[in-house]
C-alpha positions as CSV (number, residue, x, y, z in Angstrom):
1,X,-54.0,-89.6,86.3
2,X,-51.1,-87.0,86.1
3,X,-47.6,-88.1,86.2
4,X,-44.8,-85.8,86.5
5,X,-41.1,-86.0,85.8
6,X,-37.6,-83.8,84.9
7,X,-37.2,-85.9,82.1
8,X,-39.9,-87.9,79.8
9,X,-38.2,-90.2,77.4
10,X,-40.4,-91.7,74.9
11,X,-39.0,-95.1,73.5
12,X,-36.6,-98.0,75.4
13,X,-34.1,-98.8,72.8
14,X,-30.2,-97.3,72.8
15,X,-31.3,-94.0,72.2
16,X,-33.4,-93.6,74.9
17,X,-31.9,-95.5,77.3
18,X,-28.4,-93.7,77.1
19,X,-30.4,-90.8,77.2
20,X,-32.5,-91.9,80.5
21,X,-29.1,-93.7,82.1
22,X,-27.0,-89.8,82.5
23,X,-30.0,-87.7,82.7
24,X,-31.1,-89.6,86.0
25,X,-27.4,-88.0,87.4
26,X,-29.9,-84.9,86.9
27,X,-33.5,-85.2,87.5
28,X,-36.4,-87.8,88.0
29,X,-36.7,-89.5,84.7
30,X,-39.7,-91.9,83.5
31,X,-39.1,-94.2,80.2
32,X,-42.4,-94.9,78.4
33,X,-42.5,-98.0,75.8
34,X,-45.2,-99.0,73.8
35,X,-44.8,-102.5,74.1
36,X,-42.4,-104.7,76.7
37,X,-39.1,-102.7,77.7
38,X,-37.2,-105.1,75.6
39,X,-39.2,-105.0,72.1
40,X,-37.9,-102.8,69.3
41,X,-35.5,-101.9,66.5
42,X,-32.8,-101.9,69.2
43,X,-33.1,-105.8,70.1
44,X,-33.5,-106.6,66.4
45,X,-30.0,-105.1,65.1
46,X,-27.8,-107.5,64.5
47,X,-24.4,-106.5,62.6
48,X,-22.8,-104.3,64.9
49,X,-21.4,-101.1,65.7
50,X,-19.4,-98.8,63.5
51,X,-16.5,-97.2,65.6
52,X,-12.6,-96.4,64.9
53,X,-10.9,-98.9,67.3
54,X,-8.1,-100.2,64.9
55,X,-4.8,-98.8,64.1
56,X,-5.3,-99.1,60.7
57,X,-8.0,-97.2,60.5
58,X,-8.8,-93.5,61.0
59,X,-11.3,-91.0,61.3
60,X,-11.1,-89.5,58.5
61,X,-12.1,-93.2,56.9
62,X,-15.0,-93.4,58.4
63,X,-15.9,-89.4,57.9
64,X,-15.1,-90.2,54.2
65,X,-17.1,-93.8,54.2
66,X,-20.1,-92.1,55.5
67,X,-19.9,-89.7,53.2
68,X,-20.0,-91.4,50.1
69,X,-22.5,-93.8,51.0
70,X,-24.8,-90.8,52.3
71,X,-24.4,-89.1,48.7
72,X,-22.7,-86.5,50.2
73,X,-25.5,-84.5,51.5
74,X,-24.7,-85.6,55.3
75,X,-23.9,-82.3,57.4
76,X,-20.6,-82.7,58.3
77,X,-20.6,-81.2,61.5
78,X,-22.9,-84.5,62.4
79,X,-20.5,-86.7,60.9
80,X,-17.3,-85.7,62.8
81,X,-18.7,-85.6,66.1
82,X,-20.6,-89.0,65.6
83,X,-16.9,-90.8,64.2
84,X,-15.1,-88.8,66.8
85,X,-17.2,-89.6,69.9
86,X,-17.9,-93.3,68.8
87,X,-15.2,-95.0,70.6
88,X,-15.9,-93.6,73.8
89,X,-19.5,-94.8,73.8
90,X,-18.2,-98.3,72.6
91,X,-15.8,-98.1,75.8
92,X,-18.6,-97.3,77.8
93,X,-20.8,-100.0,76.8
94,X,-18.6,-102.2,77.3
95,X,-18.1,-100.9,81.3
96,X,-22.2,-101.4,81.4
97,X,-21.4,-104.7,81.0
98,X,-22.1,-104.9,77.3
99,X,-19.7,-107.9,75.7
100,X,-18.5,-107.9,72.1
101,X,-16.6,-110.6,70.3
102,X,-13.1,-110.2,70.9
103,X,-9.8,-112.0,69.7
104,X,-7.7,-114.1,71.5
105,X,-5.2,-111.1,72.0
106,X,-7.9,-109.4,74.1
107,X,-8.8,-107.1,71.1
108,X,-12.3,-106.7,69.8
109,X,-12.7,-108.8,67.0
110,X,-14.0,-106.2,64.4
111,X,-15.9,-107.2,61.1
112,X,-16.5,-105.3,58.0
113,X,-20.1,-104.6,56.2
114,X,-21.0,-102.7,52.7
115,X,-19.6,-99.3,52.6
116,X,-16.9,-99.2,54.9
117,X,-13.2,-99.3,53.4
118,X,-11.9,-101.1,57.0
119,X,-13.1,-103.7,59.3
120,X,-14.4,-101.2,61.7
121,X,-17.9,-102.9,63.3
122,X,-17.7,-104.0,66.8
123,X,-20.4,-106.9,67.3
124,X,-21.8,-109.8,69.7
125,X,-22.1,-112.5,67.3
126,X,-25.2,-111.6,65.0
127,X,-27.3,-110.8,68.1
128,X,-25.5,-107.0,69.1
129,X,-28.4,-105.2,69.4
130,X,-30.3,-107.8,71.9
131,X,-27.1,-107.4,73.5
132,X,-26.9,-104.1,73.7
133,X,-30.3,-103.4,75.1
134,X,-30.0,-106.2,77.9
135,X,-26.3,-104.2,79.2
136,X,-28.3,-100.8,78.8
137,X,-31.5,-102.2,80.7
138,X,-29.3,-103.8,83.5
139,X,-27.1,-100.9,83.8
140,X,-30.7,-98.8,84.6
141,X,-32.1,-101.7,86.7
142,X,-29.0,-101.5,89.0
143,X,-29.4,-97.5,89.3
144,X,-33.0,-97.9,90.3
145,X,-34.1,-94.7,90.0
146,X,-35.1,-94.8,86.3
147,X,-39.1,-95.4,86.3
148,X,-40.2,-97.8,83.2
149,X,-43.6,-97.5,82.0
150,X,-44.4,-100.5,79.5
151,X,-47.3,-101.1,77.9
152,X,-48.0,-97.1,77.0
153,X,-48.1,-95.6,73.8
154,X,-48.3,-92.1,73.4
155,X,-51.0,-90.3,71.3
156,X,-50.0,-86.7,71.2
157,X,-47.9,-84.0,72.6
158,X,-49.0,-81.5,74.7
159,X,-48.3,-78.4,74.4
160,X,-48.1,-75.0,76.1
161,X,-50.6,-73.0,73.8
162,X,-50.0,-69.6,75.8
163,X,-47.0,-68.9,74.4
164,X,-46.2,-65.5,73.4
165,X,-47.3,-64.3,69.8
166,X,-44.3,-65.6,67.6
167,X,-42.7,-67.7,70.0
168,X,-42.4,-71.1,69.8
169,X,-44.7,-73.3,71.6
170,X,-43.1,-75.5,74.4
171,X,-43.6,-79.3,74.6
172,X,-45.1,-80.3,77.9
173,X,-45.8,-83.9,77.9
174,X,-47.5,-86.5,76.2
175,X,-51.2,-87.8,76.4
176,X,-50.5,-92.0,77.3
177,X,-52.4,-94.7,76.4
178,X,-51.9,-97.0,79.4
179,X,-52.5,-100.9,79.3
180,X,-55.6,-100.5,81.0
181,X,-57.5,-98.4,78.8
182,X,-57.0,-95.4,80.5
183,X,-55.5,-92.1,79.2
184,X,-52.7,-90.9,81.5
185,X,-51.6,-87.3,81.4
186,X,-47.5,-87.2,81.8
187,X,-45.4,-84.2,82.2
188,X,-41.9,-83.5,81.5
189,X,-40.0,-80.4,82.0
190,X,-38.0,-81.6,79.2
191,X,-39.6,-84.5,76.5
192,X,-37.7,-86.6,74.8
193,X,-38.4,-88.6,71.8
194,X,-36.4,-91.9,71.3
195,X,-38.9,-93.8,69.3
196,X,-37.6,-95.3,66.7
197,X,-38.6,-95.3,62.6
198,X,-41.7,-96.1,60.7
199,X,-40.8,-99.5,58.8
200,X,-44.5,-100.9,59.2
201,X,-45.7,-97.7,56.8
202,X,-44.3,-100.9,54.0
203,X,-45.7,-104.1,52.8
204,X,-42.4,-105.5,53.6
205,X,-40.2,-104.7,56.5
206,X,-37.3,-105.9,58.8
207,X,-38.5,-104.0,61.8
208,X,-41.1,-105.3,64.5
209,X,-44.4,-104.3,65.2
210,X,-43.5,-101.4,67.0
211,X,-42.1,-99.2,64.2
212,X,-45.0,-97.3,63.2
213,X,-43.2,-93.9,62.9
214,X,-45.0,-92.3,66.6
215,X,-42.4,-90.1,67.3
216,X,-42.6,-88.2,63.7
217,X,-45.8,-87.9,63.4
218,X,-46.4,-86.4,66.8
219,X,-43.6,-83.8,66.5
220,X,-45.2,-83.3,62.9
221,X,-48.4,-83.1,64.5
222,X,-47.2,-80.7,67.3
223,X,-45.5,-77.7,64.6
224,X,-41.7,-79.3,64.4
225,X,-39.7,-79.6,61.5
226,X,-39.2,-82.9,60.2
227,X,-36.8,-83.6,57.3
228,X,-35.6,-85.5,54.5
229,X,-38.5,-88.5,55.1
230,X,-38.1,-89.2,51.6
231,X,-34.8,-91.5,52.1
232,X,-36.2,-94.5,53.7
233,X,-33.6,-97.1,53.7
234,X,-34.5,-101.1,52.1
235,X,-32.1,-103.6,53.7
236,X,-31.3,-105.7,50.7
237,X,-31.5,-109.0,52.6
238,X,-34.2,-110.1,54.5
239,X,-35.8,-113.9,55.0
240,X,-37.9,-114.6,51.9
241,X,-40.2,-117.5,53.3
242,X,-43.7,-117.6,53.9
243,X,-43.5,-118.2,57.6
244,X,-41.0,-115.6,58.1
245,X,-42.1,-112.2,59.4
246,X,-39.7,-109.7,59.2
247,X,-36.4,-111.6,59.8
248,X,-33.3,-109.7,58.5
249,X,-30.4,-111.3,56.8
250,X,-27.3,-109.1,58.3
251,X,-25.2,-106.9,56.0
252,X,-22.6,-108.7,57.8
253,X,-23.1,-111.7,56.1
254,X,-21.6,-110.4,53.0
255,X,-19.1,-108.8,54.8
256,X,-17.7,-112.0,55.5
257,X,-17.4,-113.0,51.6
258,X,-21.8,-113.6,51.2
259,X,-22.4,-113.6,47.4
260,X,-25.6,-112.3,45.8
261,X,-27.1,-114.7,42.6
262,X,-29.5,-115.1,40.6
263,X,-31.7,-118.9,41.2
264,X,-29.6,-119.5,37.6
265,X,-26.7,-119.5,40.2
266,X,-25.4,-116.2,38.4
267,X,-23.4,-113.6,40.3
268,X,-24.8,-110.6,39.7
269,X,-24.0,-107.5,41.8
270,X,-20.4,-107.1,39.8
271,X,-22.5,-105.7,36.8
272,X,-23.8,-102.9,39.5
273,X,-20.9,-101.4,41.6
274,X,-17.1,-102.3,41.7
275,X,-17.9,-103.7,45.5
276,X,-20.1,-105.7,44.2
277,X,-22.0,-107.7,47.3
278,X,-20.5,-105.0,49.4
279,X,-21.7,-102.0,47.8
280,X,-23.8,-99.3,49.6
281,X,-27.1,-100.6,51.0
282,X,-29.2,-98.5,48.2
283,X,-27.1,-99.8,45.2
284,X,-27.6,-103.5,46.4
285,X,-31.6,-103.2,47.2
286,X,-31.8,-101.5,43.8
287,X,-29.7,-104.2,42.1
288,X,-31.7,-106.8,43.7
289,X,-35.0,-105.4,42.7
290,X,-33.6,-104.5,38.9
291,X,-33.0,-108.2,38.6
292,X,-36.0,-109.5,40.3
293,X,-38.0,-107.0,38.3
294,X,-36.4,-108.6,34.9
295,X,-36.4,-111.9,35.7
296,X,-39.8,-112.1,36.7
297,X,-38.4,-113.9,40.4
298,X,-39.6,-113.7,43.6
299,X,-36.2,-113.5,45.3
300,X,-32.6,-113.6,44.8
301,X,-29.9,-116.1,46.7
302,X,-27.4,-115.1,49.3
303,X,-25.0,-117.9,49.0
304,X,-22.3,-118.4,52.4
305,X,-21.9,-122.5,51.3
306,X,-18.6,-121.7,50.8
307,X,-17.8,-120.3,53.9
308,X,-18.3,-124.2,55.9
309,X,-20.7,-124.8,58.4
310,X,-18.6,-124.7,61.5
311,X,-17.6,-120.8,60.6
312,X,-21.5,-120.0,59.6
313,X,-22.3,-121.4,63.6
314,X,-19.7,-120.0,65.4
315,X,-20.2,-116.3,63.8
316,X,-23.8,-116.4,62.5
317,X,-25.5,-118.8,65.6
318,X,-28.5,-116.5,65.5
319,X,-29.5,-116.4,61.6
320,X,-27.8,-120.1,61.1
321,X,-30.4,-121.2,63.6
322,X,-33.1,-119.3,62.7
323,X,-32.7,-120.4,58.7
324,X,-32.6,-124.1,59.9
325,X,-36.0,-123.6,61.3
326,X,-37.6,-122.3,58.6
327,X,-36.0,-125.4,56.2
328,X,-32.8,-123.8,54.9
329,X,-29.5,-125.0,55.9
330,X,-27.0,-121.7,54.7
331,X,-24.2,-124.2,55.1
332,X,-25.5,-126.3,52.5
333,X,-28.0,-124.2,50.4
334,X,-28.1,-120.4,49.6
335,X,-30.6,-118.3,51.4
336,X,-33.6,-117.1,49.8
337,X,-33.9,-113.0,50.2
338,X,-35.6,-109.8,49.2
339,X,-35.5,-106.4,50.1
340,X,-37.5,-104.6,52.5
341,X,-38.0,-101.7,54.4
342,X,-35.0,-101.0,57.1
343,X,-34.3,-97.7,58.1
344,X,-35.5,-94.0,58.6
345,X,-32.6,-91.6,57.5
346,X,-35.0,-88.9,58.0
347,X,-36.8,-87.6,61.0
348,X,-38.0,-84.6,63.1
349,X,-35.0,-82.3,62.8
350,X,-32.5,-81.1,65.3
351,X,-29.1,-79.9,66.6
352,X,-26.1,-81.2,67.3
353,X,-27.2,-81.5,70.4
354,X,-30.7,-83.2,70.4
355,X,-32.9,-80.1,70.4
356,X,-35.8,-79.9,68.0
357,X,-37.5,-76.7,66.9
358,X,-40.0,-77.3,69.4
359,X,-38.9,-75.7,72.7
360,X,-38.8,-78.2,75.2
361,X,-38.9,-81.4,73.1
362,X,-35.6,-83.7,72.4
363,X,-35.5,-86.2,69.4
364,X,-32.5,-88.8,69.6
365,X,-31.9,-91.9,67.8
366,X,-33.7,-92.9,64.4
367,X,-37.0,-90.7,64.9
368,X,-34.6,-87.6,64.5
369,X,-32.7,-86.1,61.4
370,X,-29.6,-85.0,62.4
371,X,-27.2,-85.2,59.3
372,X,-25.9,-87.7,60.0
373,X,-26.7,-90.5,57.3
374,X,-27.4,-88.0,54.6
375,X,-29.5,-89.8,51.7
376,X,-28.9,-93.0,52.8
377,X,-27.3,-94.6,56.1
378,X,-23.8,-96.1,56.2
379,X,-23.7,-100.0,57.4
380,X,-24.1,-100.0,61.4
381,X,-23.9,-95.8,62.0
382,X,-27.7,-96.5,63.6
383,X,-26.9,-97.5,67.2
384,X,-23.5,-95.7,67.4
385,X,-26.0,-92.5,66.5
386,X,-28.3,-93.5,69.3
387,X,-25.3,-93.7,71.8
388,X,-23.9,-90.0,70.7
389,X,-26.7,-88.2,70.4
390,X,-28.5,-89.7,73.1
391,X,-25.0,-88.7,75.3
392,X,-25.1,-85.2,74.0
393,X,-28.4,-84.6,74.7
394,X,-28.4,-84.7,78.1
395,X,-25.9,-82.1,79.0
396,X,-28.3,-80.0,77.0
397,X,-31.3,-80.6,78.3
398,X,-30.1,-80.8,81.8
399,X,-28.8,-76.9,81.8
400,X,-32.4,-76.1,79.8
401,X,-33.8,-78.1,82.6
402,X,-32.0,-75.4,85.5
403,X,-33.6,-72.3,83.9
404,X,-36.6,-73.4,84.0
405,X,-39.1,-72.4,87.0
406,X,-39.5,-75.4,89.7
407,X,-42.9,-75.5,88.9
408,X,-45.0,-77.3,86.3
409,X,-47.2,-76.1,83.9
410,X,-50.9,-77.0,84.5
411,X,-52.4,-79.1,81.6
412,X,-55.8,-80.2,81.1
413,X,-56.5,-83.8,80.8
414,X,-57.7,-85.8,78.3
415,X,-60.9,-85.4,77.1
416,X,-62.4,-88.2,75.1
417,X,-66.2,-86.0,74.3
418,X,-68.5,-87.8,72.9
419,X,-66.1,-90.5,71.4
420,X,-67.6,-94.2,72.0
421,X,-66.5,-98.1,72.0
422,X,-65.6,-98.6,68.2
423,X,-68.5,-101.2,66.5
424,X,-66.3,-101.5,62.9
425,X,-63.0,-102.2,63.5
426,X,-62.5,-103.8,60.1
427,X,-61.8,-100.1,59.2
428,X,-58.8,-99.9,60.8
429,X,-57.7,-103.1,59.6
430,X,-58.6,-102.4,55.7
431,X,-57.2,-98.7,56.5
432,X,-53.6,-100.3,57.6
433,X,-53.3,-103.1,54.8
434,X,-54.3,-100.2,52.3
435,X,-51.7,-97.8,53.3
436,X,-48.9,-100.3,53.6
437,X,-49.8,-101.6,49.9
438,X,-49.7,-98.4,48.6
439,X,-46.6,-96.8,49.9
440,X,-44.9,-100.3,48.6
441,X,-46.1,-100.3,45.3
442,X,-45.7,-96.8,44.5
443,X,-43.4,-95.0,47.2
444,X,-40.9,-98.1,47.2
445,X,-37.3,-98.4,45.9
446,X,-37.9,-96.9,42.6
447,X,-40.2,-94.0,41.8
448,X,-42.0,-92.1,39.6
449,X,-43.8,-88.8,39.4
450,X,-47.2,-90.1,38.3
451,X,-46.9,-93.0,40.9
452,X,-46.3,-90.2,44.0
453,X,-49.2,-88.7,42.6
454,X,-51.5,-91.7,42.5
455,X,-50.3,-92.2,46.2
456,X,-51.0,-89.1,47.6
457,X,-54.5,-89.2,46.5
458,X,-54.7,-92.4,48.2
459,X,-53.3,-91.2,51.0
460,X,-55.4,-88.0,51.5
461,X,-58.6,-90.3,51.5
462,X,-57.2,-93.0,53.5
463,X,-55.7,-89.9,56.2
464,X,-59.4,-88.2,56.5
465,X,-61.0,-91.5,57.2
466,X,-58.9,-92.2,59.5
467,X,-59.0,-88.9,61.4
468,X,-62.8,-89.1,61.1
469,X,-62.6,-92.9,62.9
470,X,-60.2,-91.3,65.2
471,X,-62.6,-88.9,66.9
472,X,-65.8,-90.3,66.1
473,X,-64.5,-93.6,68.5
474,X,-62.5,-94.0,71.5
475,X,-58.6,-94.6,71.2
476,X,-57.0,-97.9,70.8
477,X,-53.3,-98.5,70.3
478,X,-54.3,-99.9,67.0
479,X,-55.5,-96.4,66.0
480,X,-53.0,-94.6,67.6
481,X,-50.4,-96.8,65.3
482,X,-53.3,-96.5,62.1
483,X,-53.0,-92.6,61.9
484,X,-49.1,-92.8,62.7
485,X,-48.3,-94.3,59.6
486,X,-51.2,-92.8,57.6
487,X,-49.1,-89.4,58.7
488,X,-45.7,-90.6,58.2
489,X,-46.8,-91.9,54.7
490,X,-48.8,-88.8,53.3
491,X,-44.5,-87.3,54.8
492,X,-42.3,-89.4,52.9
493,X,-44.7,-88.8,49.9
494,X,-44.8,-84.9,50.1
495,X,-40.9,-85.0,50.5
496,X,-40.1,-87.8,47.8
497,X,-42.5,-85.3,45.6
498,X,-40.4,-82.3,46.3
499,X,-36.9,-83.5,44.7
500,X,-36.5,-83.4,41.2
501,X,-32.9,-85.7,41.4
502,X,-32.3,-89.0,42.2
503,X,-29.8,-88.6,45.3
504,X,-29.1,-91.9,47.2
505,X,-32.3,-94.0,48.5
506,X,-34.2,-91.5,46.8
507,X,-34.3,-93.2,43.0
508,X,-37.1,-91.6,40.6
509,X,-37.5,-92.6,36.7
510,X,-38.4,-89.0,36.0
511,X,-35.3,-87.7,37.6
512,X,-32.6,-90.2,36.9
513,X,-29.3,-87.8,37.4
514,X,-28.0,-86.4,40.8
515,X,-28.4,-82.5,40.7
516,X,-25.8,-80.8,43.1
517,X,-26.8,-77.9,41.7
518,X,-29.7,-77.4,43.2
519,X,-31.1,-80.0,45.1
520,X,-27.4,-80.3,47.4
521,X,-29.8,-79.3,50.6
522,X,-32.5,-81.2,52.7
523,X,-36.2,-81.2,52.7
524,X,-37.4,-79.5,55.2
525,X,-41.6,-79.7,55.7
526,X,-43.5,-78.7,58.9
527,X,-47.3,-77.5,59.6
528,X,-48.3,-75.0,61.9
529,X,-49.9,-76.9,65.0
């Protein structure tokens, strides 16, 4: 079945939806999620929003915050016009119907995480990015002419193969698993990736099922640039229990005085940065895993007893409650944590304005690099990125969208050959655990040269099984997700293997200094298609 539309938006979270919510003032425009509209890194954000709303604070704060804590190789350009245009798309959240926690003046009542130098992070309680995506999926309910596809996860662009000798191919469309089986053909006159990052490629992660880095390796796949996948983000604080799957532990919670200690009851973060608790994500995560790694521990403590319990439940309802399930009461006891993969600070590279390299074809959101976070990602700049660029994007790709000829390419549709019903599925399985073990143990927080080499032989093995599997059998989502991560893996390896320094999430042994000299530029790797 062929489906056709102005706009094809790949991913439901704030990216995509901001994207989908001005671009239907333009065109017809489908939104395709791999799972329910509702599941993915979106809903799971909890701290907040990073935006200038105070009058103590200033632009140039947050332009100088986000540098710092991005080791300065942000591109600057990205930076101003993310600071600059971030209260505008707080204001229009809140006009979707979007409600933060406010004072009793009236005035939003703004909280402060690692990294920032002013209490600049609008939230709703600890739940902001649930709350977010329910304003953003109202807001396109009440419009009604926003199609939602759930249940489809994309396996590959298409793409216009006819293009003239030297040109750039155009993105088409995607080929779409549906939840029936079937492989749907859908066309968009312009594609847009919103698909969020990759944190299943780890052992250990904060994100939900869903983040199994689609959107990179299909632009990889497809000829498009992709940069700088060697500075994945670990949130320092995530649920260490062994019921717990995935359940972050906000930044905010040490923005409101958390303290990091040993089980000896030990503070120990002052021996690692002047902030101490509050310092940059990548300091704390290596900090935590310094200590664990000489103390021989499992995890570290997050105390908040101090703090009393009737501040803990009134500003932390969703993690106090969740913590109580699982046995721990964080009025009374600290909270076991560890770190664990967060956040893609690399992607599939663009403009200012959304555009990849790939004619056509629109990354926004986490799956794309656009400067902003540099070598690691200021505390809540994810979903005030997603907002901008997901804004700015559409004015683009709605004047592409006019140039273009009213009629749509013809593409062929799937063909599955000779591929039949899969009869050893325990190699996808094995395949999955194998390269999630492997990029933890040897691509994790720290690095060294022989342990990205030792990966990358893994890797290549583990990748042409896979791609064997994947055209010997017919697709699955479970493939589709298997060979994702096996690409996205074998990406953050070749980049973390390219730079000699040790430059923000990027720590090696080998390379233990920061070399402006000449390694003050991204990593920029692509294949032809």
């Amino acid at each position: 079945m062929v489906h056709r539309y102005d706009f094809l938006v790949l991913g439901g979270g704030v990216a995509g939806l901001s994207f989908a919510l001005r671009a239907a003032e333009h065109g017809s425009v489908a939104v395709l999620t791999k799972r329910e509209r509702h599941e993915g890194n979106t809903a799971w954000a909890q701290g907040g929003i990073a935006a200038v709303l105070a009058p103590n604070d200033s632009f140039e704060k947050h332009v100088e915050d986000t540098l710092v804590a991005g080791a300065h190789l942000n591109h600057l350009d990205a930076v101003e016009v993310t600071v600059r245009e971030a209260p505008e798309r707080i204001r229009e959240l809140v006009s979707l119907g979007a409600e933060f926690n406010r004072r009793a003046g009236g005035e939003f009542d703004l909280t402060r995480e690692g990294g920032h130098s002013a209490r600049r992070i609008v939230h709703s309680g600890d739940i902001t990015g649930r709350e977010v995506e329910r304003a953003m999926l109202q807001a396109c309910d009440d419009r009604g002419d926003i199609t939602f596809f759930p249940n489809a996860a994309a396996i590959d662009l298409i793409l216009d193969r006819r293009a003239t000798p030297g040109a750039a191919s155009r993105c088409l469309g995607a080929y779409v698993l549906m939840a029936d089986g079937r492989i749907d053909t859908f066309l968009g006159r312009m594609v847009v990736l919103a698909t969020g990052g990759a944190g299943k490629v780890y052992l250990y992660t904060s994100n939900p099922d869903v983040a199994t880095g689609d959107g990179v390796a299909m632009a990889y796949r497809a000829g498009a640039q992709v940069a700088n996948m060697e500075f994945y983000q670990f949130h320092p604080t995530c649920l260490f229990h062994p019921e717990a799957k995935s359940f972050l532990i906000s930044e905010a919670l040490r923005g409101e005085g958390g303290r990091l200690r040993l089980r000896t009851g030990e503070s120990f973060m002052e021996r690692y940065h002047p902030l101490g608790a509050l310092a940059p994500r990548d300091v704390v995560a290596r900090a935590i895993d310094a200590e664990l790694k000489r103390t021989g521990a499992e995890f570290v403590h997050l105390d908040m007893t101090h703090l009393g319990r009737a501040f803990l439940m009134e500003r932390f309802p969703n993690i106090y409650a969740t913590s109580k399930a699982f046995g721990i009461d964080m009025a009374a006891q600290p909270i076991p944590v560890v770190p664990a993969a967060h956040y893609q600070c690399g992607g599939v590279v663009t403009d200012l304005f959304g555009r990849t390299t790939l004619r056509g074809l629109y990354a926004i959101g986490e799956v794309a690099h656009t400067g902003l976070h540099g070598a690691n990602r200021l505390a809540s700049n994810s979903l005030i990125e997603g907002l901008v660029f997901g804004h700015r994007a559409v004015g683009a790709a709605a004047q592409e969208l006019a140039s273009l000829p009213a009629v749509q390419e013809s593409v062929p549709e799937w063909d599955p050959g000779s591929a039949v019903d899969s009869d050893e599925s325990v190699v996808v399985t094995q395949n999955w655990d194998e390269v999630r073990r492997v990029m933890w143990n040897y691509v994790g927080i720290v690095r060294t040269g022989k342990r990205l080499m030792r990966a990358r032989r893994r890797l290549d093995l583990l990748r042409e099984e896979i791609r064997e599997y994947y055209w010997r059998f017919k697709v699955t989502r479970d493939v589709i997700e298997l060979r994702n991560i096996a690409d996205v893996a074998h990406l953050i390896v070749e980049c973390a293997s390219r730079r000699k320094e040790s430059r923000g999430l990027h720590y090696t042994l080998d390379y233990p200094g920061t070399d402006d000299h000449n390694w003050m530029k991204d990593t920029v790797v692509s294949r032809e298609p």
